[in-house]
C-alpha positions as CSV (number, residue, x, y, z in Angstrom):
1,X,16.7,-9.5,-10.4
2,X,17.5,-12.6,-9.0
3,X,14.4,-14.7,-7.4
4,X,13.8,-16.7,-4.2
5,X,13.3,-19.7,-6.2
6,X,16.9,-19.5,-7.6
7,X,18.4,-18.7,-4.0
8,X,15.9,-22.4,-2.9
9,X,17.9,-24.2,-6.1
10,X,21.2,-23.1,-4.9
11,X,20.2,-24.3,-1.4
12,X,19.8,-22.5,2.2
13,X,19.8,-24.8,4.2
14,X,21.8,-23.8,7.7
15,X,22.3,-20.3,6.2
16,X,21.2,-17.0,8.2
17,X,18.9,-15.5,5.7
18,X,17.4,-12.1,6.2
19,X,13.9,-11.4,5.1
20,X,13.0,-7.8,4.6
21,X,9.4,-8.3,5.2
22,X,6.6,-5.5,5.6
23,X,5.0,-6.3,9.2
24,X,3.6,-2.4,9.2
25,X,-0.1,-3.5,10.5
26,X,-2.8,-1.5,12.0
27,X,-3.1,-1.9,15.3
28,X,-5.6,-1.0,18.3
29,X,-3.2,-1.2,20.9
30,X,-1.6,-4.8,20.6
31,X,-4.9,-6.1,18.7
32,X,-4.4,-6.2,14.9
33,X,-7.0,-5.2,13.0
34,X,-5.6,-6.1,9.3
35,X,-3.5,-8.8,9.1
36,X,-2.9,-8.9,5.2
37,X,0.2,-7.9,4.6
38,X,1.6,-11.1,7.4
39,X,-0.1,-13.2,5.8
40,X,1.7,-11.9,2.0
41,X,4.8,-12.5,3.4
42,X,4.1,-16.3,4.8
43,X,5.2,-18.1,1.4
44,X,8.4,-16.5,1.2
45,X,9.0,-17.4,5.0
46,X,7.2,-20.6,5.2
47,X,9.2,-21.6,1.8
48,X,12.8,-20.8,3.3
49,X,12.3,-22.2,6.4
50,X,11.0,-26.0,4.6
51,X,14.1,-25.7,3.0
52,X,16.0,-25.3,6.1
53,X,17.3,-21.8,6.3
54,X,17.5,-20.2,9.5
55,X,14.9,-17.0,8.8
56,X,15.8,-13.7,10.2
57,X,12.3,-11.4,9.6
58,X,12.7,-7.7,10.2
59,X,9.8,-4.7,9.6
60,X,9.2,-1.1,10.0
61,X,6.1,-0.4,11.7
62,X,4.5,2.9,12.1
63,X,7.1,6.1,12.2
64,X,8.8,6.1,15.8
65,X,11.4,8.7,16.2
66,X,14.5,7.0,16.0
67,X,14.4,5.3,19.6
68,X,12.4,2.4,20.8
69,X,8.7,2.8,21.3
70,X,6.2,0.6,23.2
71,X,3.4,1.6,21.0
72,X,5.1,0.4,17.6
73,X,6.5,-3.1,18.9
74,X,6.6,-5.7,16.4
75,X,5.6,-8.3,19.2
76,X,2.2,-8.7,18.2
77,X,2.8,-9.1,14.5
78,X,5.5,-11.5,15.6
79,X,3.1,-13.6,17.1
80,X,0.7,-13.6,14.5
81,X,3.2,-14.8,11.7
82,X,4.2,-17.4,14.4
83,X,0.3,-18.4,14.4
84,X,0.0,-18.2,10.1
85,X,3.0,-20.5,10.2
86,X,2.1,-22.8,12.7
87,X,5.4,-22.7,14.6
88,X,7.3,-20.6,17.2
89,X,9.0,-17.4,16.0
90,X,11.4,-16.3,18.3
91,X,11.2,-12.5,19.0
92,X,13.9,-10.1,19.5
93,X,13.3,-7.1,21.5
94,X,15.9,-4.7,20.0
95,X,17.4,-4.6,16.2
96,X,21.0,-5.3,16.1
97,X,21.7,-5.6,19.5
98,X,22.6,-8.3,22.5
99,X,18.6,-9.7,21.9
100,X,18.9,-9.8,18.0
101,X,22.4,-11.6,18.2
102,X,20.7,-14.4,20.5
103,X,17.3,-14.7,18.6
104,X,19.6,-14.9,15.7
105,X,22.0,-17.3,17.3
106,X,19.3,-19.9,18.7
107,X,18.1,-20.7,15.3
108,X,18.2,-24.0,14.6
109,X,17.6,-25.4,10.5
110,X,14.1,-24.3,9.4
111,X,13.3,-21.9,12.6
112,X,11.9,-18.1,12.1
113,X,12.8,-14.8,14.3
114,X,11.4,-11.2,14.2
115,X,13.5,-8.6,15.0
116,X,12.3,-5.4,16.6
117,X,11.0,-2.1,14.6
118,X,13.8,-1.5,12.4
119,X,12.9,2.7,13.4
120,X,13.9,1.9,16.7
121,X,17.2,2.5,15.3
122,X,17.9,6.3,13.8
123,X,20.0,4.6,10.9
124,X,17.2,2.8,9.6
125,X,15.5,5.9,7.5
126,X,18.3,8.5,8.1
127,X,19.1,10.9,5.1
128,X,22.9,10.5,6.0
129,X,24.7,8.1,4.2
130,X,27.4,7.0,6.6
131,X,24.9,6.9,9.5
132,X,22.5,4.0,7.3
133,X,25.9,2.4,6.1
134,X,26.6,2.1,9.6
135,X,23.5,0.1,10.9
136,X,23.1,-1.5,7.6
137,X,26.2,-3.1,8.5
138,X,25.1,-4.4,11.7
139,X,22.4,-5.8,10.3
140,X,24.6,-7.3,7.8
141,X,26.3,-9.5,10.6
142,X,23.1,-11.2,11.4
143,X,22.4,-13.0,8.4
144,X,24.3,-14.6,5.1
145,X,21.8,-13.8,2.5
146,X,19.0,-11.6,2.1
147,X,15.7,-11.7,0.5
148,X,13.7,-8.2,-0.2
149,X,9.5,-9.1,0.1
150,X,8.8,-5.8,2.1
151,X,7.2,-4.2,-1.4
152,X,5.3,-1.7,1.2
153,X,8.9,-0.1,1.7
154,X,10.7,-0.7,-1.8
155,X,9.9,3.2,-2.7
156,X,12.3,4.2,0.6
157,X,16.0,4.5,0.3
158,X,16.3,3.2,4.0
159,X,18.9,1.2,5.4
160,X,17.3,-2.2,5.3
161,X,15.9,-1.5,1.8
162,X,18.4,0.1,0.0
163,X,21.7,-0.4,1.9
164,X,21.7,-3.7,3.5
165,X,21.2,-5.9,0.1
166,X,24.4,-4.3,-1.2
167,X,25.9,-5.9,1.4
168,X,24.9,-9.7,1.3
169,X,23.8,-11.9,-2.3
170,X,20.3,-10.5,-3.0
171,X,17.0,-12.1,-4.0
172,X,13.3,-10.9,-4.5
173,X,10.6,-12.9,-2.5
174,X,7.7,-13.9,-3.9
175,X,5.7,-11.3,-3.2
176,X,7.7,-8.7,-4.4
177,X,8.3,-11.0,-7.2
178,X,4.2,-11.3,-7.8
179,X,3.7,-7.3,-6.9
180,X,5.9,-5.9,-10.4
181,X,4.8,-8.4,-12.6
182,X,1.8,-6.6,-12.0
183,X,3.2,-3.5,-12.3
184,X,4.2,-4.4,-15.8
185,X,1.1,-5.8,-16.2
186,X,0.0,-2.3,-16.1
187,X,2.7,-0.2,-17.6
188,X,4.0,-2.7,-20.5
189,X,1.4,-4.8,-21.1
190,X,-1.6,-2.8,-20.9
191,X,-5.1,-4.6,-21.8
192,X,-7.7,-2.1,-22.7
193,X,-10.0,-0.4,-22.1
194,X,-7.7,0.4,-19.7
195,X,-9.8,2.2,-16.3
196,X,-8.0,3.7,-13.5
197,X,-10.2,4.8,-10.3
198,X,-8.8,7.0,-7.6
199,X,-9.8,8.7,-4.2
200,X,-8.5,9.4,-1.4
201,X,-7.8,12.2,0.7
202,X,-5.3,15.0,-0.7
203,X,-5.5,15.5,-4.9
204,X,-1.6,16.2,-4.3
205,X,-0.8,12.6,-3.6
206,X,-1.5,12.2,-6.6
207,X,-0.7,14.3,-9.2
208,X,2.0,12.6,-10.2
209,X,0.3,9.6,-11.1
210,X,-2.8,11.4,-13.1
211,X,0.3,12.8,-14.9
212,X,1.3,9.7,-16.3
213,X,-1.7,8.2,-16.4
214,X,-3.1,11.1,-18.9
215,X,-1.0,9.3,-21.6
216,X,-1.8,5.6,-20.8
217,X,-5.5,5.4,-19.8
218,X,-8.1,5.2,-21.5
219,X,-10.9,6.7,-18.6
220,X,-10.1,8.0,-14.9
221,X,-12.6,7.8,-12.3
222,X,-12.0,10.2,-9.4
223,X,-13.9,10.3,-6.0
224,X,-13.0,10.7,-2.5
225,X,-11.8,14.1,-0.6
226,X,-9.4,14.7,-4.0
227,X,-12.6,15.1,-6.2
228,X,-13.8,18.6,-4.4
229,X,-10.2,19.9,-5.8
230,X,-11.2,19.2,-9.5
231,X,-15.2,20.2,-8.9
232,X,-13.8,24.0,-7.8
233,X,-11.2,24.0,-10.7
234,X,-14.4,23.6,-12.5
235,X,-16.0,26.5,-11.1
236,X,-18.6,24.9,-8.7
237,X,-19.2,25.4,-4.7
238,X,-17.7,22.8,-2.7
239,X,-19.0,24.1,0.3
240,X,-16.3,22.9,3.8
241,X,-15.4,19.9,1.5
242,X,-11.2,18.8,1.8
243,X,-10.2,21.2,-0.7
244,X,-6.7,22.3,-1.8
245,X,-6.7,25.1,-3.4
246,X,-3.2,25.5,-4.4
247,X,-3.8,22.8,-6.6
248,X,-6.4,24.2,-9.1
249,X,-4.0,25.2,-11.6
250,X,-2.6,21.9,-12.1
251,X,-6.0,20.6,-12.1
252,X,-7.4,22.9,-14.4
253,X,-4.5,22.0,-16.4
254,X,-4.7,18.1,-16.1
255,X,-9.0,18.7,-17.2
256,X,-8.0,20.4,-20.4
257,X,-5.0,18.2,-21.2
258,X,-7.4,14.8,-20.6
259,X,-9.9,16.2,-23.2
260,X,-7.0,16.8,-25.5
261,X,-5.5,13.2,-25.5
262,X,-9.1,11.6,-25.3
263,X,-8.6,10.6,-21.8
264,X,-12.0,10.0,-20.5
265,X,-12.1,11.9,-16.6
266,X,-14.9,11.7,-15.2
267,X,-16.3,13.2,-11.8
268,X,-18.8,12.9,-9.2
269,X,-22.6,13.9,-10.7
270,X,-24.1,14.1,-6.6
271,X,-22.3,13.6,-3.5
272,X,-23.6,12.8,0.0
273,X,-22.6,16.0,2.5
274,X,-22.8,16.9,6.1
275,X,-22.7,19.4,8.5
276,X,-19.5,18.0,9.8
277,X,-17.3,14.8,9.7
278,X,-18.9,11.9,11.2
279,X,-17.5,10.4,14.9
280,X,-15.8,7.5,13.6
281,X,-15.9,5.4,16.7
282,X,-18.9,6.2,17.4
283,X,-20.8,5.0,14.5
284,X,-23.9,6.7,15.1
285,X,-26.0,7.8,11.7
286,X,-24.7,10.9,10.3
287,X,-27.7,12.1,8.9
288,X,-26.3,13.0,5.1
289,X,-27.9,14.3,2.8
290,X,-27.4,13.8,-1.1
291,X,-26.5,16.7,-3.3
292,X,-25.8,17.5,-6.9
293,X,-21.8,17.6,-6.9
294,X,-22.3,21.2,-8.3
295,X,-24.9,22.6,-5.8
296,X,-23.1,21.6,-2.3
297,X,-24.2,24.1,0.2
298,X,-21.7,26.3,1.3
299,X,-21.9,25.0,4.9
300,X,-21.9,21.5,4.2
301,X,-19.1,19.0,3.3
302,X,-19.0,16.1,0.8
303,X,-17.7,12.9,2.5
304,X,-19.0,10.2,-0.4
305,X,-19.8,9.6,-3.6
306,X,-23.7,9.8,-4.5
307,X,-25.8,7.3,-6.3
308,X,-25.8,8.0,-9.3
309,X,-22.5,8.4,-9.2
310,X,-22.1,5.4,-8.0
311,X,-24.0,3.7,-10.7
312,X,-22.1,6.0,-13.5
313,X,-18.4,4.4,-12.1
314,X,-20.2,1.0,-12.1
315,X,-21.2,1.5,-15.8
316,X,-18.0,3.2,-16.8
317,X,-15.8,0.1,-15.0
318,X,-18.4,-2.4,-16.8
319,X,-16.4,-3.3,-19.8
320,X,-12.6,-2.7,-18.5
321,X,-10.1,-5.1,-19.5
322,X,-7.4,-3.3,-17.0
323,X,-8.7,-2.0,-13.8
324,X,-6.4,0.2,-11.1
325,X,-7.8,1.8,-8.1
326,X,-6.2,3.6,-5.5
327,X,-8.3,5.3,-2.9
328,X,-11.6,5.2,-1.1
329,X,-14.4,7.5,-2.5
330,X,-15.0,8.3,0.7
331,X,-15.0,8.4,4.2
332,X,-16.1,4.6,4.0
333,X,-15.1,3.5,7.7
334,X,-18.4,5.5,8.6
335,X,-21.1,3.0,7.6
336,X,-23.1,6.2,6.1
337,X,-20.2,6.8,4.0
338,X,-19.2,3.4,2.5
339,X,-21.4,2.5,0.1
340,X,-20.0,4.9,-2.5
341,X,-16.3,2.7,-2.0
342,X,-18.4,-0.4,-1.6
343,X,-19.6,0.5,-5.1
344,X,-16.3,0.7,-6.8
345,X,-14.9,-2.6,-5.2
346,X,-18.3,-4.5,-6.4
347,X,-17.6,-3.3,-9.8
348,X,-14.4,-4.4,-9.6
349,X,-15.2,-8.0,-8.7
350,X,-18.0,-7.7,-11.7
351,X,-15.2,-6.7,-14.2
352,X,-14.7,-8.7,-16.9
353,X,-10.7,-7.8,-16.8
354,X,-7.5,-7.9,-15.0
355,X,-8.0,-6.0,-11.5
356,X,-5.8,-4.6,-9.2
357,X,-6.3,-3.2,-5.5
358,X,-3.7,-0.5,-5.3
359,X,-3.0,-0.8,-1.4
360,X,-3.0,1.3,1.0
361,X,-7.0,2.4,2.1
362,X,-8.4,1.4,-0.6
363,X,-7.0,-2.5,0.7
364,X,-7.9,-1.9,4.0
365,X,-11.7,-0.7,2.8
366,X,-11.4,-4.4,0.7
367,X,-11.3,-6.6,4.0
368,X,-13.3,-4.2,6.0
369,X,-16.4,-3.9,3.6
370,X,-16.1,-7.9,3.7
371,X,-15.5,-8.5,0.2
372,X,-13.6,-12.0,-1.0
373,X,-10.0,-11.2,-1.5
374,X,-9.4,-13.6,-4.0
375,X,-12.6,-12.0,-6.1
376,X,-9.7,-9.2,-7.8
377,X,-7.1,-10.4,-9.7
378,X,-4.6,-8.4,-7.2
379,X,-4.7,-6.9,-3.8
380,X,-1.1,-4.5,-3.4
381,X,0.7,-4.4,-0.5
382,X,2.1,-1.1,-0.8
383,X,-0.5,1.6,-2.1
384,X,2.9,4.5,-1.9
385,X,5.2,2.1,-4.0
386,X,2.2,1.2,-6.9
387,X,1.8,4.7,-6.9
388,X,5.4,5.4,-7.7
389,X,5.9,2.7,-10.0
390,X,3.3,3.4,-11.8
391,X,4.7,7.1,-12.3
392,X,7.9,6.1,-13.4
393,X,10.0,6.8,-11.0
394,X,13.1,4.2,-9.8
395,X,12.3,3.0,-6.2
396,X,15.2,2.0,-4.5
397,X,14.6,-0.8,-2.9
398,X,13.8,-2.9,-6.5
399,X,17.0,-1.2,-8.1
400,X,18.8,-2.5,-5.2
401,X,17.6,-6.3,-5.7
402,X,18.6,-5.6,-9.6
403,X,22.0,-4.9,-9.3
């Protein structure tokens, strides 16, 4: 694929170029409360606007039904990359209509606009063709070039991913650019021991990717709500733990077949557990308790890892060369409940190898535990589109940018 520094040598300046960016934030209300993945897309803005392009920046954020939704405005991100760039950004309140086309036709050489919620519009993540041709070609008319850095969204065949670079010259920003030479970094060019650590909620998420990862690593760590899956597939009470149990075959299957290639997996030894699930907002102690991961009472639930499971995932991450993680171990936005995720990302930063932040939570649980971002080798952007990559699978919105 063609890169943004190839689309700066052939110069931009005075063109409309369209940046597919990934503004999808966390808000409280119009406060955000995790501005990383603005700030990943300021170098690819910031470096097309120095060069004098007139920057068109457009985003999902959250999943609106098709119409335009107070609650999922891009206005505050807007503002914030407006503040990270040190200049006004103009903002358009609709997508691709009468505010768009004068946002879009105010720019001046070197000036920045943000378009509304791209799921404002229907077309944007519509599963008919003709009907994302259709706004894919309205979005077409705002801009002259367009540059893919939303990597969050790459694994979507929607309109402004998949469609719209079909339909203008096509580059990669840099942080797409950055997020699948990591990738390769751990598909192609694998440095071992090679340690993979996920949590998380559902064990179904990821299935796919244990799949795969049963032939490439060399040890996976599991934690978090999907663990409770793989203790009952090995016969032990999980008590009112997040369970699925239509899962246990595969599980059972994916135990046996990691002792067969050598795969080291390796679960929980004690877990803390509760009565119920703590009141997030409220913060108050919980009161756990810490178990043996195979003699959880059967009205309790585990919602963390224990200590010494803790200090068995520190050991086991200790001497990795390549590290992923995907997933908190557990419900870590609970101060009684973080230390088990606080655990994995300090073992992380202590690594002697290449690490890598797989998105999603487990980036979020990064910034909020207060850890130095620049302490991993690499914090993703798009925890759904790792997780893809990594099992194999062609997301759309790079094999659109390759063509």
């Amino acid at each position: 694929m063609k890169t943004i520094d190839e689309l700066l040598s052939e110069g931009v300046a005075g063109k409309r170029v369209f940046v597919r960016a990934d503004l999808n934030v966390p808000l409280d209300g119009t406060t955000i409360t995790d501005d990383g993945r603005i700030r990943a897309v300021v170098p690819t803005v910031k470096a097309l606007a120095d060069a004098g392009a007139r920057v068109i920046v457009a985003s999902h954020l959250g999943r609106p039904k098709g119409a335009p939704d107070p609650a999922f405005s891009l206005a505050p991100a807007a503002a914030r990359l407006g503040e990270l760039l040190g200049a006004d950004v103009a903002f358009a309140e609709d997508t691709v209509g009468t505010s768009a086309e004068t946002a879009v036709s105010g720019l001046a050489d070197g000036q920045v606009a943000v378009i509304e919620n791209l799921r404002f519009n229907a077309g944007e993540t519509s599963k008919d063709d003709a009907e994302r041709a259709a706004f894919a070609d309205r979005l077409a008319g705002l801009a002259d070039v367009y540059v893919g850095d939303g990597f969050g969204a790459v694994h979507r065949k929607h309109a402004s991913v998949f469609d719209l670079p079909k339909r203008l010259p096509h580059y990669a920003g840099y942080l797409i650019a950055t997020e699948v030479g990591v990738l390769k970094k751990l598909t192609d060019d694998v440095r071992r021991p090679y340690v993979v650590a996920l949590g998380g909620a559902k064990v179904s998420d990821k299935l796919a990717v244990i799949d795969q990862l049963l032939g490439k690593a060399d040890r996976l760590l599991i934690g978090g709500g999907m663990a409770y899956t793989f203790l009952k597939a090995q016969g032990h009470e999980v008590g009112i733990s997040l369970l699925q149990e239509d899962q246990i075959p595969a599980v059972k299957e994916y135990i046996e077949r990691a002792e067969k290639n050598g795969v080291e997996l390796v679960l929980p030894v004690d877990v803390l557990v509760a009565a119920e699930f703590p009141d997030l907002k409220a913060k108050a102690s919980a009161n756990p308790t810490t178990v043996a991961a195979d003699a959880i009472p059967a009205d309790q639930e585990g919602l963390d890892i224990g200590p010494e499971t803790r200090k068995l995932y520190a050991s086991k991450l200790a001497d990795a060369a390549t590290v992923f993680w995907n997933g908190p171990m557990g419900v870590f936005e609970h101060p009684d409940y973080a230390e088990g995720t606080k655990a994995v990302a300090q073992a992380l930063v202590d690594a002697p190898g290449f690490t890598v932040v797989g998105g999603g939570d487990s980036a979020a649980a990064v910034r909020t535990l207060g850890f130095d971002e620049n302490a991993f080798g690499h914090i993703s952007t798009g925890g759904g589109a790792s997780l893809e990559y990594l099992e194999g699978k062609t997301l759309p919105g790079l094999a659109a940018l390759e063509d």
